[in-house]
N, CA, C and O atoms as CSV, one atom per row, in Angstrom:
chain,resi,resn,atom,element,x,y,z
A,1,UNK,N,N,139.636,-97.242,169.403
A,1,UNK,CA,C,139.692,-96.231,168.374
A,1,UNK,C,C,138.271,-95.736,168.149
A,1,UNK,O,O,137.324,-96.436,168.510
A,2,UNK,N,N,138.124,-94.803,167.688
A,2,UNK,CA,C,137.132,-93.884,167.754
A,2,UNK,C,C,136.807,-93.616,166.184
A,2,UNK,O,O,137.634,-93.054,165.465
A,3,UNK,N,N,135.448,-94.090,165.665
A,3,UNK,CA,C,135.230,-93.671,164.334
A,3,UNK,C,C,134.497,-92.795,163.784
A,3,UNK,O,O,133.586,-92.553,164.575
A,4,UNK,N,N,134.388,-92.175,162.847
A,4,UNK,CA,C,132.996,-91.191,162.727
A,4,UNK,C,C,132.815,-91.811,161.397
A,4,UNK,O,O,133.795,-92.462,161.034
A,5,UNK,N,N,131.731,-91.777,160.503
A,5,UNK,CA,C,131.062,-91.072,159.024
A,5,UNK,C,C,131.640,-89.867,159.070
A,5,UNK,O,O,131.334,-88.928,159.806
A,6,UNK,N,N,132.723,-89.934,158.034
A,6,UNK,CA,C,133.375,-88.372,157.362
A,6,UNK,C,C,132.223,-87.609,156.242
A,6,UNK,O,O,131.541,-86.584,156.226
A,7,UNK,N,N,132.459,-88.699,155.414
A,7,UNK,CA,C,131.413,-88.591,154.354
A,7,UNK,C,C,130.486,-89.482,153.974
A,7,UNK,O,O,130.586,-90.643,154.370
A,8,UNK,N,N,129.390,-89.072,153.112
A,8,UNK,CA,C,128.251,-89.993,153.010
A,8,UNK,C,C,127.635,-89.059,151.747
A,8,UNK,O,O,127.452,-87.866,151.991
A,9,UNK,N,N,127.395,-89.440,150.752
A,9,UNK,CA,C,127.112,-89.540,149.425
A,9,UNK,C,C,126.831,-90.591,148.519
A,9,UNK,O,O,126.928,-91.741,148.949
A,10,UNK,N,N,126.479,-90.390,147.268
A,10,UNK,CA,C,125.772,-91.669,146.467
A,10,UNK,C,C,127.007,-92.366,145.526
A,10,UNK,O,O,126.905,-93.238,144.662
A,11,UNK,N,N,128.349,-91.568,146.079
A,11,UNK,CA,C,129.792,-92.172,145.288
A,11,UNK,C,C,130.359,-92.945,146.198
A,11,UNK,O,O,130.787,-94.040,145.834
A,12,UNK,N,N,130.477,-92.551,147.524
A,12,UNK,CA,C,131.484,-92.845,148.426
A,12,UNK,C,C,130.781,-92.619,150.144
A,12,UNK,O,O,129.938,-91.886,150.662
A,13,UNK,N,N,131.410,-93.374,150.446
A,13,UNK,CA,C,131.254,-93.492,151.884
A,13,UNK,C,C,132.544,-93.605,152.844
A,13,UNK,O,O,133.324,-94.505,152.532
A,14,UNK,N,N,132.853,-92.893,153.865
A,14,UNK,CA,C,134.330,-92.533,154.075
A,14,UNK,C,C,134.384,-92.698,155.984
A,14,UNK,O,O,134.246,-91.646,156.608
A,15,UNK,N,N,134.531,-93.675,156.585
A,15,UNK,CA,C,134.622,-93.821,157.683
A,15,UNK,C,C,136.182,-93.563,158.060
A,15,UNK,O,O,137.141,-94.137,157.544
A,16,UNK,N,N,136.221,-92.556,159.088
A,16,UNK,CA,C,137.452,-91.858,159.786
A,16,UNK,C,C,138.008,-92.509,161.149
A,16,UNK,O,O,137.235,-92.482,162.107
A,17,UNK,N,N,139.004,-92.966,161.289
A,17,UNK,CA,C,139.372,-93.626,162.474
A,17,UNK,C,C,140.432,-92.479,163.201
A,17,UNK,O,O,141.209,-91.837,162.494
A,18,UNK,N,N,140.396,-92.364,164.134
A,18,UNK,CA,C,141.534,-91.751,165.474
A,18,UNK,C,C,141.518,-92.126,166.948
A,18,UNK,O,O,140.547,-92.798,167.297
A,19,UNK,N,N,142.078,-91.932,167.528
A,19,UNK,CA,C,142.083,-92.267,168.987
A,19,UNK,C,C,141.388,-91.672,170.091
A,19,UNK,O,O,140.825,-92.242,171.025
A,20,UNK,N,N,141.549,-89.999,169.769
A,20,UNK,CA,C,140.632,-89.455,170.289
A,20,UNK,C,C,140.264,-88.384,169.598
A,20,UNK,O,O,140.906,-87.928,168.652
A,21,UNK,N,N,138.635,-87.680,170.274
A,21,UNK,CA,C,138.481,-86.886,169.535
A,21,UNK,C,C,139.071,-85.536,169.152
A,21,UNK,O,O,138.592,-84.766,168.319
A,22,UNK,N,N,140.161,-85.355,169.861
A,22,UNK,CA,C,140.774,-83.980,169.589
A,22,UNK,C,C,141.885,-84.512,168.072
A,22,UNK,O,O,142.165,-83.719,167.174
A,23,UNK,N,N,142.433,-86.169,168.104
A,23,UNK,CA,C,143.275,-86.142,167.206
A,23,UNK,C,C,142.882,-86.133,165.337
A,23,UNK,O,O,141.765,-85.975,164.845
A,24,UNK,N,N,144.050,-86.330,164.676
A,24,UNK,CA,C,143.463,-86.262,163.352
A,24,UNK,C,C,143.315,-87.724,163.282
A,24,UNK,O,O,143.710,-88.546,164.109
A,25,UNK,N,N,142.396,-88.029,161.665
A,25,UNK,CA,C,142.515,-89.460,161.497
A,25,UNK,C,C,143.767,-90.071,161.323
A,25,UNK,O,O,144.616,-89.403,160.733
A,26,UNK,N,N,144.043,-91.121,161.683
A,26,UNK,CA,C,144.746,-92.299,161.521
A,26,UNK,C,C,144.660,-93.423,160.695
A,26,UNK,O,O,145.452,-94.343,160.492
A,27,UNK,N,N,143.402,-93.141,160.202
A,27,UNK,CA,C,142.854,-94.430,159.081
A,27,UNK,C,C,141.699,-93.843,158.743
A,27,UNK,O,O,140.826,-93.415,159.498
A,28,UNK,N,N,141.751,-93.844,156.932
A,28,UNK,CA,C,140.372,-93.139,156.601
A,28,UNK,C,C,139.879,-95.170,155.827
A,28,UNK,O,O,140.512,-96.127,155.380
A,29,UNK,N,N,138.720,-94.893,156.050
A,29,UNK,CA,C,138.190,-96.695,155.211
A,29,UNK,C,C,137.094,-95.749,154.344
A,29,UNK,O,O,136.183,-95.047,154.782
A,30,UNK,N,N,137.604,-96.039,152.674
A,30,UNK,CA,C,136.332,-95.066,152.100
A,30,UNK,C,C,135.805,-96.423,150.774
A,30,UNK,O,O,136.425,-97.238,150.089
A,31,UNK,N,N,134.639,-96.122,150.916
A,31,UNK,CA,C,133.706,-97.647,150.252
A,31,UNK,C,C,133.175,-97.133,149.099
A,31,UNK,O,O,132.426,-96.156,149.127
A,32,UNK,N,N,133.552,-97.808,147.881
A,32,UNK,CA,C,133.406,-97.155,146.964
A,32,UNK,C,C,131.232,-97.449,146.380
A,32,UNK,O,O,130.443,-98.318,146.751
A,33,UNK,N,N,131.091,-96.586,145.669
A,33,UNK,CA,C,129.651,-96.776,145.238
A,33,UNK,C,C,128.670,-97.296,145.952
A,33,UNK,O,O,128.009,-98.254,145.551
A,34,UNK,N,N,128.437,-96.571,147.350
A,34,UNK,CA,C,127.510,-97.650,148.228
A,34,UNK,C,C,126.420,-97.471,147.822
A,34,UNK,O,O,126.139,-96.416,147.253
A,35,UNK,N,N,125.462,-98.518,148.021
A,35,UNK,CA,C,124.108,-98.874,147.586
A,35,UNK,C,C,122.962,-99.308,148.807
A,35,UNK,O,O,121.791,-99.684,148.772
A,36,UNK,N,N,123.973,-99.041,149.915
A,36,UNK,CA,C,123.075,-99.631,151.254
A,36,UNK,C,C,124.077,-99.072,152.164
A,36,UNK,O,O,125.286,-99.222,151.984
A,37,UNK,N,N,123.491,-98.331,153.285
A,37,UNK,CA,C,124.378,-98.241,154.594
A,37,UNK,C,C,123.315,-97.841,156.196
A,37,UNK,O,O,122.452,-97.031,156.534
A,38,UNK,N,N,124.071,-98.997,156.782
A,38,UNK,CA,C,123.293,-99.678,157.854
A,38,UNK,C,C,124.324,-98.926,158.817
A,38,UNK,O,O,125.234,-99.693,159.131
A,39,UNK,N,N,124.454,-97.629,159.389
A,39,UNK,CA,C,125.303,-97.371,160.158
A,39,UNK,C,C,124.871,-96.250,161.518
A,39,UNK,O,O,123.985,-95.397,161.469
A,40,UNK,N,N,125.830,-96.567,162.764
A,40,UNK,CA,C,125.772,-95.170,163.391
A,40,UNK,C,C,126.382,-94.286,162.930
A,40,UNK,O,O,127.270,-94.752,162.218
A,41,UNK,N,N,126.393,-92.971,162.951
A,41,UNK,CA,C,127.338,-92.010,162.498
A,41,UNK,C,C,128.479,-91.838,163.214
A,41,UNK,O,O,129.297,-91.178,162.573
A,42,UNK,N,N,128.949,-92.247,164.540
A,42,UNK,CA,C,130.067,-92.364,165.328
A,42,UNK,C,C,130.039,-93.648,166.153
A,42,UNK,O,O,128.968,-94.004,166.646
A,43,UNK,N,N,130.946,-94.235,166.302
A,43,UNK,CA,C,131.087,-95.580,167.346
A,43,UNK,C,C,132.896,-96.025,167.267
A,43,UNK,O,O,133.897,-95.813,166.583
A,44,UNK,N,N,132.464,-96.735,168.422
A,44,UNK,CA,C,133.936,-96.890,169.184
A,44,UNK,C,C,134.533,-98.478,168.904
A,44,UNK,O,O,133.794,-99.384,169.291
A,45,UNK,N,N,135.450,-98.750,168.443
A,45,UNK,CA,C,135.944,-100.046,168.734
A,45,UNK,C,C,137.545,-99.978,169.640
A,45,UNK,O,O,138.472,-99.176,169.751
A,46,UNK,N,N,137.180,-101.350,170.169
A,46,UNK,CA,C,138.269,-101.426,171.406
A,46,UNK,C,C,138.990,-102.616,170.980
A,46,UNK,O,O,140.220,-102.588,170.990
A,47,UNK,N,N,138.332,-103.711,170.587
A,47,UNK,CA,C,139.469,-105.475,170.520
A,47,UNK,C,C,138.012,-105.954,169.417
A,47,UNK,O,O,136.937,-105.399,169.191
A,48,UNK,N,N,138.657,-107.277,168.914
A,48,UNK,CA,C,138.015,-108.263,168.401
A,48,UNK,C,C,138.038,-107.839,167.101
A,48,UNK,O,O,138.696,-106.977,166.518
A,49,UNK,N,N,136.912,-108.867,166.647
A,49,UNK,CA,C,136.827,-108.490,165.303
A,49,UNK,C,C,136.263,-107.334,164.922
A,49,UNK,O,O,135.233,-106.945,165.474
A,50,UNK,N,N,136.747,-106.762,164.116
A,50,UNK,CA,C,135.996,-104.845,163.672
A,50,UNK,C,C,135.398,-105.351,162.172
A,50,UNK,O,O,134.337,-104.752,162.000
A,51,UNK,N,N,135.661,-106.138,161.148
A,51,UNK,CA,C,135.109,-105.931,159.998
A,51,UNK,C,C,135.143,-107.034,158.869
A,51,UNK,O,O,136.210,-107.243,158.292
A,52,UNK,N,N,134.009,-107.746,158.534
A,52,UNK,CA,C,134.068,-109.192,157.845
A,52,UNK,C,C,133.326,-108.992,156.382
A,52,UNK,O,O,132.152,-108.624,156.345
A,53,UNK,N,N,134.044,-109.243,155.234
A,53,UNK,CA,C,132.610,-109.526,154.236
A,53,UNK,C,C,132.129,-110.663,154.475
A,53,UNK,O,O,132.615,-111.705,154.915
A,54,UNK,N,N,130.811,-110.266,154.036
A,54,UNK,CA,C,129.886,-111.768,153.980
A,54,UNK,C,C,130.089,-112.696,152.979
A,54,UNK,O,O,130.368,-112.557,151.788
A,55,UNK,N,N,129.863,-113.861,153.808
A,55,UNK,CA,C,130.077,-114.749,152.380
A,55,UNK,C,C,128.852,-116.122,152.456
A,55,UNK,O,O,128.411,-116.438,153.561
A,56,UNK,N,N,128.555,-116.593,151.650
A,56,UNK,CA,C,127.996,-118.156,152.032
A,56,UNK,C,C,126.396,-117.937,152.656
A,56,UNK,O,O,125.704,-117.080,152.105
A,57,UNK,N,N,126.023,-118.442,153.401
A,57,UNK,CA,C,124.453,-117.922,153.679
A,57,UNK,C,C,124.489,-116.678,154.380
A,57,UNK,O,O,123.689,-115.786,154.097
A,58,UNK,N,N,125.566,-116.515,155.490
A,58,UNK,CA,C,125.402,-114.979,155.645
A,58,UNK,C,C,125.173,-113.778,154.688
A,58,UNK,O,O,125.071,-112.564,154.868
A,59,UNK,N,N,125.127,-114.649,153.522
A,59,UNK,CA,C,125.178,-113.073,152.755
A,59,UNK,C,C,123.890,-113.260,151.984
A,59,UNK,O,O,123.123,-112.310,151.825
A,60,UNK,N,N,123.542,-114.916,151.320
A,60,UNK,CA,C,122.237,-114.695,151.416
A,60,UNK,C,C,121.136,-113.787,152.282
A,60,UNK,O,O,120.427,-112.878,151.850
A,61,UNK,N,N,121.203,-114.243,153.446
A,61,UNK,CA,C,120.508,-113.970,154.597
A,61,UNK,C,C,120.266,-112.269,154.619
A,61,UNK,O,O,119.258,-111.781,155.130
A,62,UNK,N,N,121.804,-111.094,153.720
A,62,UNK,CA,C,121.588,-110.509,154.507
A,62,UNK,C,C,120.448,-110.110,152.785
A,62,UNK,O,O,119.435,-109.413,152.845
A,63,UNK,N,N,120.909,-110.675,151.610
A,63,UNK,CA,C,120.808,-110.123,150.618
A,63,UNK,C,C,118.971,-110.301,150.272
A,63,UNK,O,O,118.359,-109.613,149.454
A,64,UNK,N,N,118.367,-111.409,151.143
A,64,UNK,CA,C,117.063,-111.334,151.092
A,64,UNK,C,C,116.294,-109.888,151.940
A,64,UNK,O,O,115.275,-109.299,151.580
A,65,UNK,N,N,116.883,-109.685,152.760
A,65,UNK,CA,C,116.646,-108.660,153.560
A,65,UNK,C,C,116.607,-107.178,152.489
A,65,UNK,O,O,115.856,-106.229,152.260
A,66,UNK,N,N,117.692,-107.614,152.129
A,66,UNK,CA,C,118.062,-105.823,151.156
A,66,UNK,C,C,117.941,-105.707,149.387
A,66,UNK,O,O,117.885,-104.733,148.637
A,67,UNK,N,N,117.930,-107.262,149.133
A,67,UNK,CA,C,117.604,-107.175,147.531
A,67,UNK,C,C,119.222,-105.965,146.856
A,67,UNK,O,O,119.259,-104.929,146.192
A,68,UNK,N,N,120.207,-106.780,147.442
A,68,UNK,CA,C,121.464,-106.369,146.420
A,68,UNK,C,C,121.639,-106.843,145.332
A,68,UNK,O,O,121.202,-107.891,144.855
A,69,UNK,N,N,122.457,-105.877,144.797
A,69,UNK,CA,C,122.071,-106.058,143.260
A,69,UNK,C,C,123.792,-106.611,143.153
A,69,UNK,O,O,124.650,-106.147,143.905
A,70,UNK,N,N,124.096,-107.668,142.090
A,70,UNK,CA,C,125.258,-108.406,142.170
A,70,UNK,C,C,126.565,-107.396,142.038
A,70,UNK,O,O,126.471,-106.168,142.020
A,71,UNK,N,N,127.639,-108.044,141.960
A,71,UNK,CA,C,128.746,-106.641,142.037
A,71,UNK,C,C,129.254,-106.128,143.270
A,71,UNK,O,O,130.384,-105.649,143.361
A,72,UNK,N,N,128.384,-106.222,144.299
A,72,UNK,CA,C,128.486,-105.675,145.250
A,72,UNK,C,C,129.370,-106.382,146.639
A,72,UNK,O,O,129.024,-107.541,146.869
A,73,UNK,N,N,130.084,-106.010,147.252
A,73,UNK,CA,C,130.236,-106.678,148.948
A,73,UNK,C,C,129.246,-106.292,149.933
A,73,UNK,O,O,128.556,-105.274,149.901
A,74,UNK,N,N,129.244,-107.171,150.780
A,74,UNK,CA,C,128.327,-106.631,151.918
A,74,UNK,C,C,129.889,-106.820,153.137
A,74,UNK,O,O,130.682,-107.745,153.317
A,75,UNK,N,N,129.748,-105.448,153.744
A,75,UNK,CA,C,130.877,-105.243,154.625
A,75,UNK,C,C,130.342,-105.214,156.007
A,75,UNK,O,O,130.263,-104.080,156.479
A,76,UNK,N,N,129.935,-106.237,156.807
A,76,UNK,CA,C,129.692,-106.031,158.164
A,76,UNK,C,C,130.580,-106.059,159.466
A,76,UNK,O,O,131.235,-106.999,159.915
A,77,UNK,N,N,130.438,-104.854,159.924
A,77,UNK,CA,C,131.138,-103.931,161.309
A,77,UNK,C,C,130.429,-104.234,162.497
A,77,UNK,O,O,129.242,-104.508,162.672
A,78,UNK,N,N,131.654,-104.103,163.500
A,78,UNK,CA,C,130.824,-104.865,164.754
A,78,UNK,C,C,131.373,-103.722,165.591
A,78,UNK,O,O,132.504,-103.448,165.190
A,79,UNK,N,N,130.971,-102.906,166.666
A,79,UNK,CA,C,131.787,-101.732,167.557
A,79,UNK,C,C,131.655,-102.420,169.013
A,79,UNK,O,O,131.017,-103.449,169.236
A,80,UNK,N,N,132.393,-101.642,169.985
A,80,UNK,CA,C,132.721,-102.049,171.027
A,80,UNK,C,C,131.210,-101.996,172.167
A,80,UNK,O,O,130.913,-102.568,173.215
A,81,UNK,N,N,130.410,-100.780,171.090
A,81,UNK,CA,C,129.454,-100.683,172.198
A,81,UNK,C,C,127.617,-101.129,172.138
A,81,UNK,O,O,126.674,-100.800,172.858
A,82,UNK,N,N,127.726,-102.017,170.909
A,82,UNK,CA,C,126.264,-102.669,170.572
A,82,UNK,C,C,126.647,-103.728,170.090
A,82,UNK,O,O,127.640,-103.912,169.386
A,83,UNK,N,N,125.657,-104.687,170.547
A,83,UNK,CA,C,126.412,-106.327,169.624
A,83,UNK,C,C,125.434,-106.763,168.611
A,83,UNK,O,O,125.350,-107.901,168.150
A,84,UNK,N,N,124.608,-105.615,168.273
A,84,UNK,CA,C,124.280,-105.658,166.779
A,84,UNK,C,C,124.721,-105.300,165.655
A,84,UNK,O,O,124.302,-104.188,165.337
A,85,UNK,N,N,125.465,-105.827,164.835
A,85,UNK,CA,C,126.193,-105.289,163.829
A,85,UNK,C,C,125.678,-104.375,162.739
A,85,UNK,O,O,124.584,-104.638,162.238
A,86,UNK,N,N,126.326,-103.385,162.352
A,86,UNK,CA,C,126.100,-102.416,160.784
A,86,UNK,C,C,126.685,-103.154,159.595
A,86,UNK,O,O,127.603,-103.974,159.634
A,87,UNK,N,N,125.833,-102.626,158.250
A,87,UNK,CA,C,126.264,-103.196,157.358
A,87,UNK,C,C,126.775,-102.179,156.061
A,87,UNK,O,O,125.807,-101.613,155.553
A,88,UNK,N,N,127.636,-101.951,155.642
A,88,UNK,CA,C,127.933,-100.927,154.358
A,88,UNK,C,C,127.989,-102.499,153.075
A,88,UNK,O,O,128.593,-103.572,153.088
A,89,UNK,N,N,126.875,-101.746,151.982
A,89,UNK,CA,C,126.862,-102.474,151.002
A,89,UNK,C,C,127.536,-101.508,149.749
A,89,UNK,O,O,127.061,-100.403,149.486
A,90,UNK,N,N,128.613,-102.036,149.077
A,90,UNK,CA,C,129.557,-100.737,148.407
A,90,UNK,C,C,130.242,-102.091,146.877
A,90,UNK,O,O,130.321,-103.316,146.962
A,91,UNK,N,N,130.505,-101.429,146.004
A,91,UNK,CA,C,131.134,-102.135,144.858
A,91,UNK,C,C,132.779,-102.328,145.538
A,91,UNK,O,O,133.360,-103.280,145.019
A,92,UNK,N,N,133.269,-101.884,146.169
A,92,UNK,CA,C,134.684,-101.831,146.791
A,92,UNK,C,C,135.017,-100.989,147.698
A,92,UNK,O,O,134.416,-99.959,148.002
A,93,UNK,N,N,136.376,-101.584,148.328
A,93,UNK,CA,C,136.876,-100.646,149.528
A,93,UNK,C,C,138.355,-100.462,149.348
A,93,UNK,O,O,139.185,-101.283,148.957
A,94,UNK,N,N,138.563,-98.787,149.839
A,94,UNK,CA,C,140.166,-98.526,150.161
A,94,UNK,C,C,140.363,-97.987,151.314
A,94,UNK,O,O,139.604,-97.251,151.944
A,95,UNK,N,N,141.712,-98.478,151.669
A,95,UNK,CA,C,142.002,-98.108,153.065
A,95,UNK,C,C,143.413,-97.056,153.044
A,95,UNK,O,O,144.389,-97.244,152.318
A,96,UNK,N,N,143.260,-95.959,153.988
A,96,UNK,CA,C,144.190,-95.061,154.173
A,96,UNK,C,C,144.828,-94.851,155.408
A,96,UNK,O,O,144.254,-94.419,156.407
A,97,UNK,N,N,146.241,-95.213,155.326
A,97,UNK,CA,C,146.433,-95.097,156.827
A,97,UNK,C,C,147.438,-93.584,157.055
A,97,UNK,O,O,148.297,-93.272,156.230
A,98,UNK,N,N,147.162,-92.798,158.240
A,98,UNK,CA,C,148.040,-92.076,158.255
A,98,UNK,C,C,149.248,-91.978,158.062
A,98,UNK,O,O,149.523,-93.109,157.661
A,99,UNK,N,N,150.444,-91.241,158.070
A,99,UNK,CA,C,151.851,-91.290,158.048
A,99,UNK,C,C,152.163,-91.787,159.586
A,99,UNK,O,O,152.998,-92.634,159.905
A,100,UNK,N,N,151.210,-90.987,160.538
A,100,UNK,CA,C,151.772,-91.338,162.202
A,100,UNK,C,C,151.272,-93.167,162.627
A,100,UNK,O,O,151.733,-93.926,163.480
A,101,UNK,N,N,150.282,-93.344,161.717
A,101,UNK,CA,C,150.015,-94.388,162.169
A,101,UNK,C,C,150.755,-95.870,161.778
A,101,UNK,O,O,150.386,-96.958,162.220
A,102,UNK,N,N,151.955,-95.633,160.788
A,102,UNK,CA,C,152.384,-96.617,160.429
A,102,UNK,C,C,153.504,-96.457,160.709
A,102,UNK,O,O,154.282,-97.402,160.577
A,103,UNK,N,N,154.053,-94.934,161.294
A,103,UNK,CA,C,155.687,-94.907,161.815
A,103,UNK,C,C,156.843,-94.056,160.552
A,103,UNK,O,O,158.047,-93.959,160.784
């Protein structure tokens, strides 16, 4: 699946999923109040894991790095084509799935 950054603002952050690029989305993931975003603007995932909050020293680890302020998740994304991961730091997340994509 194929993702882009739809939107990017100081409310919301709105990652778009489809299959290809001619189709519409299939899954919008929009993060509410982000305060940090560690991202490409397009990338591809194929298998595995796509998306973990941190928890436990990983999140220490990442929170010395970025000085988050409490309240927050740290949402780290992994894509098919760098095995360095992105991070969206956001107060919450909602997920939208298309009508075609659930049948």
């Amino acid at each position: 699946m194929d993702f882009e950054v739809c939107v990017m603002n100081g409310g919301r952050v709105v990652l778009g999923g489809k299959l290809d690029e001619l189709d519409d989305f299939l899954i919008e993931i929009l993060f509410n109040q982000p305060c940090f975003v560690s991202s490409k603007m397009s990338f591809t995932y194929d298998s595995g894991p796509f998306m973990k909050i941190l928890e436990g020293e990983e999140s220490i680890a990442v929170n010395k790095m970025y000085h988050i302020e409490q309240g927050n998740f740290i949402f780290q994304f992994f894509t098919s084509e760098d095995a360095i991961p992105f991070f969206i730091i956001a107060e919450g997340i909602e997920v939208f799935l298309s009508k075609t994509c659930v049948g």
